[in-house]
C-alpha positions in Angstrom: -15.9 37.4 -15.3 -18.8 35.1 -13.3 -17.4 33.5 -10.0 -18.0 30.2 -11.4 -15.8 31.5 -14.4 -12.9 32.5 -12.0 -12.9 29.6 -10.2 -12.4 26.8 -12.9 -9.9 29.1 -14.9 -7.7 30.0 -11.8 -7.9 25.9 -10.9 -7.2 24.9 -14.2 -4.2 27.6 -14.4 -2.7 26.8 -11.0 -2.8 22.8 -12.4 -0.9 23.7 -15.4 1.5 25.4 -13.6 2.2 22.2 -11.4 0.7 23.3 -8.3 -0.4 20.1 -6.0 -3.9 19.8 -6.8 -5.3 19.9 -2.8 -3.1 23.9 -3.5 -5.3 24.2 -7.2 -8.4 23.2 -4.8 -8.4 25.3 -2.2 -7.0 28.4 -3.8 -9.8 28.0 -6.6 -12.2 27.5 -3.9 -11.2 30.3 -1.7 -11.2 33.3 -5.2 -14.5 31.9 -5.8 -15.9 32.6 -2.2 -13.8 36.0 -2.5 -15.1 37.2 -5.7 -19.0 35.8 -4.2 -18.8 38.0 -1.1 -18.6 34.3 1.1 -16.9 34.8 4.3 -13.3 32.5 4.4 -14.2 31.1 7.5 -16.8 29.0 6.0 -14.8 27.5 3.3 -12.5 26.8 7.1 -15.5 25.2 8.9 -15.9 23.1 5.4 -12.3 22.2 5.6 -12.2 21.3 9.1 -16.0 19.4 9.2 -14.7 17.0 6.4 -12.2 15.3 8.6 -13.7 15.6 11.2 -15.2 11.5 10.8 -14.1 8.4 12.7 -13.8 6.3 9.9 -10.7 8.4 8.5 -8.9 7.0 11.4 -8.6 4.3 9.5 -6.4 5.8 6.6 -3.3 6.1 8.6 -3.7 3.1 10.4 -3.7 1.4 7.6 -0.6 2.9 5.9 1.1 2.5 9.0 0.6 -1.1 8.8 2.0 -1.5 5.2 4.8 0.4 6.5 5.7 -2.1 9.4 5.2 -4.9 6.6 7.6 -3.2 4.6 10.6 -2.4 7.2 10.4 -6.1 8.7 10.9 -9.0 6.7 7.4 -10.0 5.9 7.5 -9.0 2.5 10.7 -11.0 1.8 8.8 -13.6 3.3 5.4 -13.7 1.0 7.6 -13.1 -1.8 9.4 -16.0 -1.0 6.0 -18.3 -0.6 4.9 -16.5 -3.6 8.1 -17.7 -6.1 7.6 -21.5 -4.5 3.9 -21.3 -5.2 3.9 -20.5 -8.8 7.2 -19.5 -10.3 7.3 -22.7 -11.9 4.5 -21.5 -13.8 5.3 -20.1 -17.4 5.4 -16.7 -17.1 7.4 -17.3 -13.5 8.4 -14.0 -11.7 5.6 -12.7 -13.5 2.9 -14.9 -11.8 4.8 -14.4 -8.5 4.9 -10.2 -8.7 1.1 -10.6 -9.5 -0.2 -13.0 -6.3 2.6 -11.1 -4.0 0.6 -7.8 -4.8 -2.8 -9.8 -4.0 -1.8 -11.2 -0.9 0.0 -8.0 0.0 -3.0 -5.8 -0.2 -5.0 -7.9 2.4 -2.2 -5.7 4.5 -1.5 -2.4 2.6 -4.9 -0.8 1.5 -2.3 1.4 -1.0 -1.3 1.2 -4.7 1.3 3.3 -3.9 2.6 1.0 -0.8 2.5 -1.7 -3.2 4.3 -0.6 -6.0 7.3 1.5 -4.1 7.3 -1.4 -1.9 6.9 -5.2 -2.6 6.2 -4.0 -6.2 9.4 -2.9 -6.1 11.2 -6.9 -5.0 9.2 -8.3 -7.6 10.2 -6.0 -10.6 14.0 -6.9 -9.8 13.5 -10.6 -9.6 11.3 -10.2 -12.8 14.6 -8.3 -14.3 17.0 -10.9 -12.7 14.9 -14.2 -14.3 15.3 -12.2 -17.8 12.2 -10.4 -18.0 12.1 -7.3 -20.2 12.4 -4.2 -18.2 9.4 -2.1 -20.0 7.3 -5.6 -19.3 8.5 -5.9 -15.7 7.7 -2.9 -14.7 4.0 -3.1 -16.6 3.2 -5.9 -14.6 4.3 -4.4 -11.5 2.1 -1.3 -11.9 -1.5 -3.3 -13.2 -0.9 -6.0 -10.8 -0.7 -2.8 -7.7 -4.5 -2.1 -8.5 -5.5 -4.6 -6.6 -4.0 -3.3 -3.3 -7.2 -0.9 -2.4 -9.7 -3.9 -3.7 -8.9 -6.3 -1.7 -9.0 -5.0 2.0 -8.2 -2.9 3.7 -8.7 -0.3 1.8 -8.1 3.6 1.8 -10.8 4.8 -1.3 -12.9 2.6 -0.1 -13.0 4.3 3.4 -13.5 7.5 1.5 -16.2 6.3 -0.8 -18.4 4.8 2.0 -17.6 7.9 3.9 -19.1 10.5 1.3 -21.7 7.7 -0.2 -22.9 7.2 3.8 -22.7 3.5 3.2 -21.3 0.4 5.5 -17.0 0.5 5.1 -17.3 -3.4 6.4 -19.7 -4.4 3.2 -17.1 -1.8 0.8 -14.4 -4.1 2.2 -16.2 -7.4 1.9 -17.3 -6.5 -1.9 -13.6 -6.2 -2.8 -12.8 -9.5 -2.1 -14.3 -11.4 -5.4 -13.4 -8.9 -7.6 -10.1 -8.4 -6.4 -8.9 -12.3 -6.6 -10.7 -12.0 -10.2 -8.4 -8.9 -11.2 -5.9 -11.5 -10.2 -6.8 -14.2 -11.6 -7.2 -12.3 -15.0 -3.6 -10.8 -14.8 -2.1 -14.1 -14.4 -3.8 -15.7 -17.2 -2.7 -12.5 -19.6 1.1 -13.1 -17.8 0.7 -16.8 -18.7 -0.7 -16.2 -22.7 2.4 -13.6 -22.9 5.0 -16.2 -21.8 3.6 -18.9 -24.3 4.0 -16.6 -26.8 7.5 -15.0 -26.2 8.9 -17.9 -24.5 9.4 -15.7 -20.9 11.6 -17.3 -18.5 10.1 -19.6 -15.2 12.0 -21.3 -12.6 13.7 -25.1 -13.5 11.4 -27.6 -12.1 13.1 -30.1 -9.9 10.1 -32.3 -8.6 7.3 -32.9 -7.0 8.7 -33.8 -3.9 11.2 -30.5 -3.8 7.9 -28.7 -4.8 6.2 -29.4 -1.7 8.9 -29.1 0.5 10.2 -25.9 -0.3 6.2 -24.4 -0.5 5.7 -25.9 2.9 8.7 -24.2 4.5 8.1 -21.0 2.5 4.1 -21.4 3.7 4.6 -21.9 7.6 7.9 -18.4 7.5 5.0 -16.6 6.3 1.5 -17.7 8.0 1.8 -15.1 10.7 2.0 -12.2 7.9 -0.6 -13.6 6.5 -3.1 -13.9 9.1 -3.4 -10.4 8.9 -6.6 -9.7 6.6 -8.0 -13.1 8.3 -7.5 -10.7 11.5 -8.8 -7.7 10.3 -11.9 -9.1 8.5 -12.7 -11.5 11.2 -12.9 -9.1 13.7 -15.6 -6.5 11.5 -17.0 -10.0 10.8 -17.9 -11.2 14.1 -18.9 -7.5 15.4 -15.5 -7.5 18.3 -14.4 -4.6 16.2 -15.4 -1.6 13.5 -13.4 -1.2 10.8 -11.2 1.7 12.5 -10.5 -0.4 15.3 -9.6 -3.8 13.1 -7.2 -1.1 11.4 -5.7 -0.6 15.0 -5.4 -4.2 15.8 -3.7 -4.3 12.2 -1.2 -2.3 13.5 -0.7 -3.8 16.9 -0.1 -6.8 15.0 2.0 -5.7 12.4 4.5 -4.6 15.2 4.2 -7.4 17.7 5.4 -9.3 14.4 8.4 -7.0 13.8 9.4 -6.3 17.2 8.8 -9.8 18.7 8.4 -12.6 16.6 10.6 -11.9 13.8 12.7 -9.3 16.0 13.3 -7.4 12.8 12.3 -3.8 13.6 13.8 -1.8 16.0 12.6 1.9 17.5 14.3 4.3 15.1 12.6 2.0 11.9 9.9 2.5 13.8 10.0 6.3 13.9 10.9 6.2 10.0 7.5 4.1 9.5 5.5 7.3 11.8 7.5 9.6 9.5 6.5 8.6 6.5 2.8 7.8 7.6 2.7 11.4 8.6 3.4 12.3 5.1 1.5 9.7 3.4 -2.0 10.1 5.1 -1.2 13.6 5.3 -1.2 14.2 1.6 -4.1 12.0 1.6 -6.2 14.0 4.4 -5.2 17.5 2.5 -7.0 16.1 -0.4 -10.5 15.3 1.3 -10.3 18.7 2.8 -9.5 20.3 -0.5 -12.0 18.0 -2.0 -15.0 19.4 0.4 -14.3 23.2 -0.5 -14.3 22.5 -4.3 -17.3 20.2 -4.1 -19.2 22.7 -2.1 -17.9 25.6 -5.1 -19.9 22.7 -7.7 -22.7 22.2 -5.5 -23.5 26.3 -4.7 -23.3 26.3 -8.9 -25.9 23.4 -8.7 -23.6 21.3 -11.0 -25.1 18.0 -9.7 -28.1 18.7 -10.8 -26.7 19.9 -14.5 -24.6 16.6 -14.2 -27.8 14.5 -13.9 -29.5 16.4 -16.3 -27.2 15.8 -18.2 -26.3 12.0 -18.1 -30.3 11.3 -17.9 -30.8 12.8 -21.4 -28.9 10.3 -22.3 -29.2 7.2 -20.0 -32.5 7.7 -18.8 -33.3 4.8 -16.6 -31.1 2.0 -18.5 -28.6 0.3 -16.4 -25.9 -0.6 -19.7 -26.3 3.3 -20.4 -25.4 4.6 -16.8 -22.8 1.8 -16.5 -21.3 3.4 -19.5 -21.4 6.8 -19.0 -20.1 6.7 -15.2 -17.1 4.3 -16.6 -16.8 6.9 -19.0 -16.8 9.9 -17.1 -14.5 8.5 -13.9 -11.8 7.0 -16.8 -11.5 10.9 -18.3 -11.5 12.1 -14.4 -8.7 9.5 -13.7 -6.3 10.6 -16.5 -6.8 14.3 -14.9 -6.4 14.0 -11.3 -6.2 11.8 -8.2 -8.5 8.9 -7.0 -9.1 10.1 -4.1 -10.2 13.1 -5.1 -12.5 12.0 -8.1 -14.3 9.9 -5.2 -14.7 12.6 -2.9 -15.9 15.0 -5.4 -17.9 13.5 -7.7 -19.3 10.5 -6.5 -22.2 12.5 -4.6 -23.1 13.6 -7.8 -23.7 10.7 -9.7 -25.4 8.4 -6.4 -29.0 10.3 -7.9 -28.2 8.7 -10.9 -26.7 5.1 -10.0 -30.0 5.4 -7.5 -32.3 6.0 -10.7 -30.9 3.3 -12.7 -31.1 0.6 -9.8 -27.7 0.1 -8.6 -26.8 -0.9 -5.6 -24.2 1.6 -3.7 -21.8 -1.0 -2.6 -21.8 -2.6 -6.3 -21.2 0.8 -7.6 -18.5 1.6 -5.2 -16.0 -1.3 -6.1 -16.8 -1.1 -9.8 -15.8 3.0 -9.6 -12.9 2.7 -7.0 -11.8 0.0 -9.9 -11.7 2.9 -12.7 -10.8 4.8 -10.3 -7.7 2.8 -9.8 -6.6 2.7 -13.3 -6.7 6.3 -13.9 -3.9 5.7 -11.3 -2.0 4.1 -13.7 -2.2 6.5 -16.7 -0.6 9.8 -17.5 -0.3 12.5 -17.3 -1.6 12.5 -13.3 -1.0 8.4 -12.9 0.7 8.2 -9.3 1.6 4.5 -9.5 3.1 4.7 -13.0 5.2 7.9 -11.6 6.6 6.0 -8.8 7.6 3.1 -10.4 9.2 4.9 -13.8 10.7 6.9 -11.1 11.9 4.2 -9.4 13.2 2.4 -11.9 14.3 4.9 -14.2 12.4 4.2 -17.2 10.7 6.3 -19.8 7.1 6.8 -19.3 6.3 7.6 -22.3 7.2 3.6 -23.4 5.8 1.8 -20.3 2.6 3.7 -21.0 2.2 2.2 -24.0 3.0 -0.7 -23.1 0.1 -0.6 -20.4 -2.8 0.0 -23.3 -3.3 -4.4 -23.4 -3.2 -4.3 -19.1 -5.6 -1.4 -19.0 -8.1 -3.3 -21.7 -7.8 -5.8 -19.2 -8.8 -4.3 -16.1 -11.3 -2.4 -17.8 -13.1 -5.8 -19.2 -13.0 -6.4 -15.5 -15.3 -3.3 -14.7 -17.7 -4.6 -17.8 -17.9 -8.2 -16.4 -18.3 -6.6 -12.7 -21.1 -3.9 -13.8 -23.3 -6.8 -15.8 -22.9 -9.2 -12.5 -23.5 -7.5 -9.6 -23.7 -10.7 -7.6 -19.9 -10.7 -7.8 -19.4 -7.7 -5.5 -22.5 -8.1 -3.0 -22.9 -12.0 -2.8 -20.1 -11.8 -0.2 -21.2 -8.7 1.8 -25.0 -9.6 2.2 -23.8 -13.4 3.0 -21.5 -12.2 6.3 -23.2 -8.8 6.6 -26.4 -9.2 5.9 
């Protein structure tokens, strides 16, 4: 048996077994370089060079913030706002779970924060208003897709980290197609509640309107000054995007231990807990991402990969659209974001390059797909936690997901034939 041979038999062997992928990774890696004659302590030096980048910094920082979010009352707080801005709406709670997970992820950077944490309020005030639970619970895991578009955001600090572009233009990009993912959602929410009558809140006025949204508005203007923080700092050149993610922090906990006096040192110590678990799940994957990548580069499987999506595509931009879409949407059903991104995406830049994309377009529109293989089985993170957490089949919210993930993915097609969508922003501030 070839090395090559042993390598993606013992990684697809160890997967089916239900060992942690970053285990499948590195195990696969290190019987290839065994059975190659490579010394281990290169496959080590690999490990250890790929974290060894400033701009990783940023991954825990940013966790940590959504973490301080979560344990003070900030997300009661934009939830609140959130059910006086539009839960008069039809479609209510629905409307509300979607711009709470927007506004959010200009704190979290995470899916997964999103979902297991304000995700998590909005699915039970979706279920208190009369919502079905399948429904609920649908909306709650589309809707936490937007948390790493909008910044901050964790694969895009991995994606400008192995594509060797700007994190601050990955962030900026975000921004439009984010609020349109938004924007999209609640329009499908509001369609949905014509149609089966879903519940909203009673309307009592124009003048209890404004009052209510005004007091809800000023509790939460603090919280929400914090992507206005973070993004005005990498704006005006005080800060990189590492260090905005610091001041995140910094102000995440001036709000919780200060202001709002709702933290106190032992929630702090479970927020450090959990971020030590969090980013280092994360940070075992982009080491376990560099071995195997190397194992696929020694084989020279970029090049085959080119070969082989150029005999296809050529040079036509719908073509390559299509077949990277393609080929990140089957990656996303089989393993983690993350990992797809660090893995693959420095295979395909020869091709996006030869079709005339630009990096930071590309970026957002495969972080995107990359995002909603993070909702669909069998490997679908977000959709775990949140059956998980809410003790519901998965089997029946994932088939209730097939209209959200038409949606999103009409979202890629409209971002991949506009580009100006994704880089009008960055190239305005940036330049």
């Amino acid at each position: 048996m070839t090395p090559i041979t042993l390598f993606l038999v013992s990684f697809v062997l160890l997967f089916l077994l239900g060992m942690p992928i970053a285990g499948a990774m590195i195990t696969s890696s290190f019987v290839y370089a065994l059975q190659s004659g490579i010394k281990l302590s290169i496959m080590g030096t690999r490990m250890f060079t790929s974290l060894n980048n400033f701009a990783l910094i940023a991954i825990p920082l940013f966790i940590l913030t959504a973490e301080v979010m979560n344990k003070t009352s900030v997300s009661d707080r934009i939830f609140d706002f959130c059910r006086d801005l539009v839960g008069y709406i039809p479609g209510g709670m629905g409307h509300v779970n979607i711009v709470t997970s927007i506004i959010f992820a200009g704190m979290s950077g995470s899916a997964v924060a999103d979902a297991g944490g304000i995700g998590n309020l909005a699915y039970q005030a979706m279920v208190d208003e009369g919502f079905d639970k399948v429904f609920s619970a649908c909306t709650t895991i589309a809707s936490s897709t937007v948390g790493p578009i909008i910044p901050p955001s964790i694969p895009a600090v991995v994606y400008a980290m192995v594509a060797n572009v700007s994190v601050g233009k990955l962030l900026f990009g975000g921004i439009v197609p984010g609020f349109l993912m938004g924007a999209l959602m609640i329009l499908y929410v509001y369609v949905w509640s014509l149609r089966h009558n879903g519940p909203r809140l009673k309307w009592m006025g124009w003048k209890y309107y404004f009052v209510h949204l005004l007091h809800s508005f000023l509790s939460c203007l603090l919280p929400l000054l914090t992507p206005v923080i973070l993004l005005g700092g990498i704006y005006l050149g005080v800060v990189t995007t590492t260090e905005a993610a610091a001041v995140a922090v910094l102000y995440a906990l001036i709000l919780g231990f200060i202001i709002y006096h709702s933290m106190k040192p032992r929630d702090f110590l479970v927020c450090l807990r959990n971020v030590f678990v969090s980013s280092g799940s994360v940070m075992l994957i982009i080491a376990a991402s560099k071995c195997f990548s190397w194992v696929l580069t020694a084989e020279n499987l970029q090049d085959k990969i080119f070969a082989l999506f150029s005999s296809f595509a050529g040079d036509s931009r719908f073509l390559t659209a299509l077949c990277i879409t393609l080929f990140f949407l089957v990656l996303g059903c089989l393993s983690d974001p993350n990992v797809n991104i660090m893995v693959f995406v420095p295979m395909v830049l020869p091709l996006l390059s030869n079709a005339g994309f630009d990096p930071i377009h590309a970026g957002v529109c495969i972080i995107i797909i990359a995002m909603i293989g993070n909702i669909t089985p069998p490997v679908g993170v977000v959709l775990m936690t949140t059956c998980s957490l809410q003790h519901l089949s998965i089997e029946k919210v994932s088939r209730a997901l097939i209209p959200w993930i038409i949606l999103l993915l009409s979202i890629v097609v409209i971002l991949w034939a506009v580009p100006g969508l994704v880089t009008f922003l960055p190239n305005l501030i940036l330049g």
